[in-house]
C-alpha positions in Angstrom: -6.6 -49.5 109.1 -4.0 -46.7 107.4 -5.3 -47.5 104.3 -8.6 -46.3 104.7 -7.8 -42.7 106.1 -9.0 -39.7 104.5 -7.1 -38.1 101.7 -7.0 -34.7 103.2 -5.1 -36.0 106.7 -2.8 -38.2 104.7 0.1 -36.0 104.6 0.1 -35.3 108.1 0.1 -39.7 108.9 2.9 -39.9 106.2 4.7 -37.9 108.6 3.9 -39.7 111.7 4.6 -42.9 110.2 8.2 -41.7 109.0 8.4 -40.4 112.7 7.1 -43.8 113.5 10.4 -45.0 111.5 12.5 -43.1 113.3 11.4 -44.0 117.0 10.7 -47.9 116.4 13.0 -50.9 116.7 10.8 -53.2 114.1 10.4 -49.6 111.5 13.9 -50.1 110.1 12.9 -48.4 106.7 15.4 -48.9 103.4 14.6 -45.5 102.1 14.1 -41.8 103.6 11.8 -40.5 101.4 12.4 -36.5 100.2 11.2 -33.7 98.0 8.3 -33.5 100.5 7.1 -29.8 99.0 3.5 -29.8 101.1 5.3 -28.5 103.9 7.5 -25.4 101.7 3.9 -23.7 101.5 6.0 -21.0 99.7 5.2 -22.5 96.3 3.2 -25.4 96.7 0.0 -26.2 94.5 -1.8 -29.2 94.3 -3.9 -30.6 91.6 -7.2 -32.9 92.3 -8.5 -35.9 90.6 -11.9 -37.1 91.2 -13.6 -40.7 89.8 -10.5 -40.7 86.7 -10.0 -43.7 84.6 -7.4 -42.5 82.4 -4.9 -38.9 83.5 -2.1 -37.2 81.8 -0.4 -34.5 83.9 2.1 -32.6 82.3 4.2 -29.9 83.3 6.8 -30.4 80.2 6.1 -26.9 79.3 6.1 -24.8 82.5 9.1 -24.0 85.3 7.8 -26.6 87.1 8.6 -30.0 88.6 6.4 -32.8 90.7 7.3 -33.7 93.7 4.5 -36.3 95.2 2.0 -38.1 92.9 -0.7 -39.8 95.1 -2.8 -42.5 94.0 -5.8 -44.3 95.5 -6.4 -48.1 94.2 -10.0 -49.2 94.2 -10.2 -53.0 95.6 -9.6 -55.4 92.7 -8.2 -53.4 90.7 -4.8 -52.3 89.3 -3.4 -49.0 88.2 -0.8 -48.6 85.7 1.9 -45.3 85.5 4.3 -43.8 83.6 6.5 -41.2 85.0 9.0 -38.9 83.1 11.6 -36.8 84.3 14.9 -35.4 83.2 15.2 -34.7 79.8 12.5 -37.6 78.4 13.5 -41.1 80.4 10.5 -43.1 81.5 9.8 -45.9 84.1 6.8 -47.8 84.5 4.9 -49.6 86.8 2.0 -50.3 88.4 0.4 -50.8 91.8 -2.4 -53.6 92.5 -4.4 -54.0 95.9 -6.8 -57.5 96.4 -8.6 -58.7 98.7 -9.2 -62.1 100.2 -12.6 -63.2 101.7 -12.6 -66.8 102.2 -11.5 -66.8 105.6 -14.7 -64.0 105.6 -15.1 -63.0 108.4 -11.4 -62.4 108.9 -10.4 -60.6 105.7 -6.6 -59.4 104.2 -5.5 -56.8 101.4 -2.4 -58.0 99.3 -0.7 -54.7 97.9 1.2 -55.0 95.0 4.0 -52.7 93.6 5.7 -53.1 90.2 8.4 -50.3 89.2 10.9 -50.4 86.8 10.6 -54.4 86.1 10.8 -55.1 90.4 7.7 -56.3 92.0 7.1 -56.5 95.9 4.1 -57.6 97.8 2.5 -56.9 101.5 -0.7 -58.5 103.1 -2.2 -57.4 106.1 -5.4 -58.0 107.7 -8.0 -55.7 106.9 -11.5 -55.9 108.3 -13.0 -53.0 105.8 -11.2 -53.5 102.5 -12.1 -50.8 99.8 -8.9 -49.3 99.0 -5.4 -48.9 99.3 -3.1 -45.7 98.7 0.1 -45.8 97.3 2.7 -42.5 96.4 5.6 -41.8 94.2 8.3 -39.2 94.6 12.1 -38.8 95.3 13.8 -40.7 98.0 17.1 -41.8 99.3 19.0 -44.8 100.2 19.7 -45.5 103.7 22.2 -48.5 102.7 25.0 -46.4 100.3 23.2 -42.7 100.1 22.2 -43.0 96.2 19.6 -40.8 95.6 16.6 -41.5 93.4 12.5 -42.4 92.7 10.4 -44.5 94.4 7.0 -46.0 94.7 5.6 -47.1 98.3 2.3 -47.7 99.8 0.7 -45.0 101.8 1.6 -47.3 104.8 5.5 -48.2 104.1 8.0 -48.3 107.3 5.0 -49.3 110.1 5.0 -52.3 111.4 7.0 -54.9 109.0 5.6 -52.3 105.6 8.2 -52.3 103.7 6.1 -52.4 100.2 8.7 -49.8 99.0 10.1 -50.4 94.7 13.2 -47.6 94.4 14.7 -46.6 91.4 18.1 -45.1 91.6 18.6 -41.5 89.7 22.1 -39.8 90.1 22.2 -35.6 90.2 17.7 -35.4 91.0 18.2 -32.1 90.8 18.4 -32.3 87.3 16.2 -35.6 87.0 13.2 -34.1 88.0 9.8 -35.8 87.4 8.0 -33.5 85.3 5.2 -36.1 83.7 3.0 -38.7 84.6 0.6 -41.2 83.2 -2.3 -42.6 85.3 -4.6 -45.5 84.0 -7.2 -48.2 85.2 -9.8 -50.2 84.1 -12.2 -48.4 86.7 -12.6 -44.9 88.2 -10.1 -43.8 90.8 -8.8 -40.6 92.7 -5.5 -38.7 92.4 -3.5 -35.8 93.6 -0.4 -34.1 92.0 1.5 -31.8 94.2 4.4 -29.8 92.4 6.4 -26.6 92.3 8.6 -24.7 90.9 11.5 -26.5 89.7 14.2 -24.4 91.7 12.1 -25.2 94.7 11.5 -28.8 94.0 15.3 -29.3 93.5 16.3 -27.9 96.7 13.6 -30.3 98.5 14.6 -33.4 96.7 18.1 -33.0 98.5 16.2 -32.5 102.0 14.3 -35.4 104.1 11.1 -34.7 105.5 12.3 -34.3 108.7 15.0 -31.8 107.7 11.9 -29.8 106.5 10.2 -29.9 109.4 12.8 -28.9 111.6 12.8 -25.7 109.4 9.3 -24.9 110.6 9.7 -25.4 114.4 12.9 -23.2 114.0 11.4 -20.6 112.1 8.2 -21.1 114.4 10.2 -20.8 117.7 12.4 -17.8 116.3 8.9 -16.0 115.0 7.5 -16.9 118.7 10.8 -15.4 120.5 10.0 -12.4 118.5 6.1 -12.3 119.3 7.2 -13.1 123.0 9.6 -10.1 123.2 7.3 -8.0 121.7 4.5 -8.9 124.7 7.0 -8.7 127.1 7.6 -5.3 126.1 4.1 -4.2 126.1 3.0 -5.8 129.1 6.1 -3.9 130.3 4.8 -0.3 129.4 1.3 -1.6 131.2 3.0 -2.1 134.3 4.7 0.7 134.4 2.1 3.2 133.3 -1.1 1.3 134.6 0.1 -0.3 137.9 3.2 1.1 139.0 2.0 4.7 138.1 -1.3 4.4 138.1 -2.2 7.6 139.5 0.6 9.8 137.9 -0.6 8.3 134.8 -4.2 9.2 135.1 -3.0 12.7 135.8 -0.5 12.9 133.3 -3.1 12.0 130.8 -5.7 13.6 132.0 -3.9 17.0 131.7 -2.8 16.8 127.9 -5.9 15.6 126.7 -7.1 18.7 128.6 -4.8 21.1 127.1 -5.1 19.7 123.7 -8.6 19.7 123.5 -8.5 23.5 125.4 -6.2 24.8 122.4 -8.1 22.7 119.5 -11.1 24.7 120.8 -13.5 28.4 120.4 -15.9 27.6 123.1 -16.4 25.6 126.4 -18.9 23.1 124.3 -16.4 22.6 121.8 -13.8 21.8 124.8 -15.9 19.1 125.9 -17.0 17.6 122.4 -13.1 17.6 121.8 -12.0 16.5 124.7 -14.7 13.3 124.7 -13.6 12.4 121.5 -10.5 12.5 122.1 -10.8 9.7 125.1 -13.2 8.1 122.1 -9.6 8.1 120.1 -7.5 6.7 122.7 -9.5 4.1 123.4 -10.0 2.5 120.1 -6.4 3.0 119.5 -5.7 0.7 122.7 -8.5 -1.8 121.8 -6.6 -2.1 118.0 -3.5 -2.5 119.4 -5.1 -5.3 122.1 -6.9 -6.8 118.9 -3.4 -7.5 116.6 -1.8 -8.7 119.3 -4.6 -11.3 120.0 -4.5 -11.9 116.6 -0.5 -12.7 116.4 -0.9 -14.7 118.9 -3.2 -16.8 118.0 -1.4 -17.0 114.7 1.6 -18.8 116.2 -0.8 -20.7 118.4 -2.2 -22.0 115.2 1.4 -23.0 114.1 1.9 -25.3 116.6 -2.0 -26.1 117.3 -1.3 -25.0 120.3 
């Protein structure tokens, strides 16, 4: 069940369930949700909550802005939230996941979403029920465009998920959440991602698929570059190593001679010179075999390749 992933893969299922959106008849989602800053790793930080029952995070007083709040709701139990942005306006809420066992063993999870006086449920089947994760960030309207926040459950736009509560804000980029309040009558966890505000505002006008296009781009032009650059170099290896092999040899062969004859007093010195100079040229061609490994394996690591 999506509700029970891991919180360190959830970003990357947020995006394959808004891909999901995309691709899928049933996934007609209301909202395309934006401000996504985890994937401008420019400027991103991300603060951890662990077994909380009551948090206050506050960036009021710094050039920063929030841009995903994430929240994990214990079975049974309710959250409650405040968030602030702009110059002081507040909207609460809360979020609410229970269980139903009588039809045991054939259990379901009711989510519930209140935002800004709207409430919307969801109930699904859930044959582990422990938890349920529900977010809060910046979004857009697919119906007239407006802009604005939102609160949506970690698995909103699969299936017939549309457990989605939208608030419209005009001009985010001013309107910035920069505040939020976090309660419950038992422990929970909670992660704040956020930015600088400059950053955050240019996100919040972006999807999260408009900011992943910006990574394959900049990927496939960095790759072009890393391409050319082993083209080139297997170039000089063919033309020095196979094509020329033997005038190579000979070529180098007779500098390393001459240098090491006129960088020396005595026939021993010759040959210490003249070793360490093939000592040289080796390691240089095994540092320059090692960085491109290395970049390549950087890029491969981009695409996990």
């Amino acid at each position: 069940m999506f509700s029970k992933t891991k919180p360190h893969i959830f970003v990357l299922l947020a995006v394959l369930v808004l891909l999901g959106v995309i691709v899928s008849p049933v996934c007609a989602a209301s909202y395309t949700l934006t401000g996504y800053q985890e994937f401008n790793v420019l400027d991103v930080q991300k603060a951890d909550f662990v077994n909380i029952q009551n948090l206050t995070f506050d960036k009021s007083t710094e050039d920063k802005a929030i841009t995903l709040i994430h929240f994990k709701v214990p079975q049974d139990h309710q959250v409650d939230f405040t968030i602030y942005y702009g110059t002081g306006t507040t909207v609460t809420g809360y979020a609410k996941n229970e269980g139903n066992f009588t039809l045991w063993p054939v259990t379901t999870t009711t989510s519930t979403i209140n935002f800004n006086g709207e409430t919307k449920q969801y109930s699904y089947f859930d044959t582990n029920p422990q938890w349920d994760y529900y977010l809060s960030g910046y979004a857009r309207n697919n119906t007239d465009n407006a802009t604005g926040l939102i609160v949506y459950n970690a698995g909103y736009g699969s299936y017939d998920n549309e457990l989605a509560v939208f608030k419209p804000v005009s001009n985010l980029a001013v309107n910035l959440i920069y505040r939020v309040d976090l309660t419950s009558d038992t422990f929970f966890d909670a992660d704040i991602s956020y930015g600088s505000k400059s950053d955050v505002a240019a996100s919040v006008s972006k999807s999260i698929l408009d900011i992943a296009w910006e990574w394959i781009n900049f990927g496939i032009a960095i790759s072009a570059q890393v391409m050319g650059f082993a083209g080139m170099l297997f170039g000089i290896i063919k033309f020095f190593f196979i094509d020329n092999l033997l005038l190579s040899i000979a070529l180098y062969i007779s500098v390393s001679m001459a240098y090491s004859a006129i960088t020396s007093r005595d026939v021993f010195g010759f040959y210490k010179n003249f070793i360490r100079f093939q000592r040289a040229m080796l390691d240089f061609i095994m540092q320059l075999w090692n960085y491109l490994v290395q970049i390549i394996s950087a890029i491969r690591g981009m695409f996990r390749l």
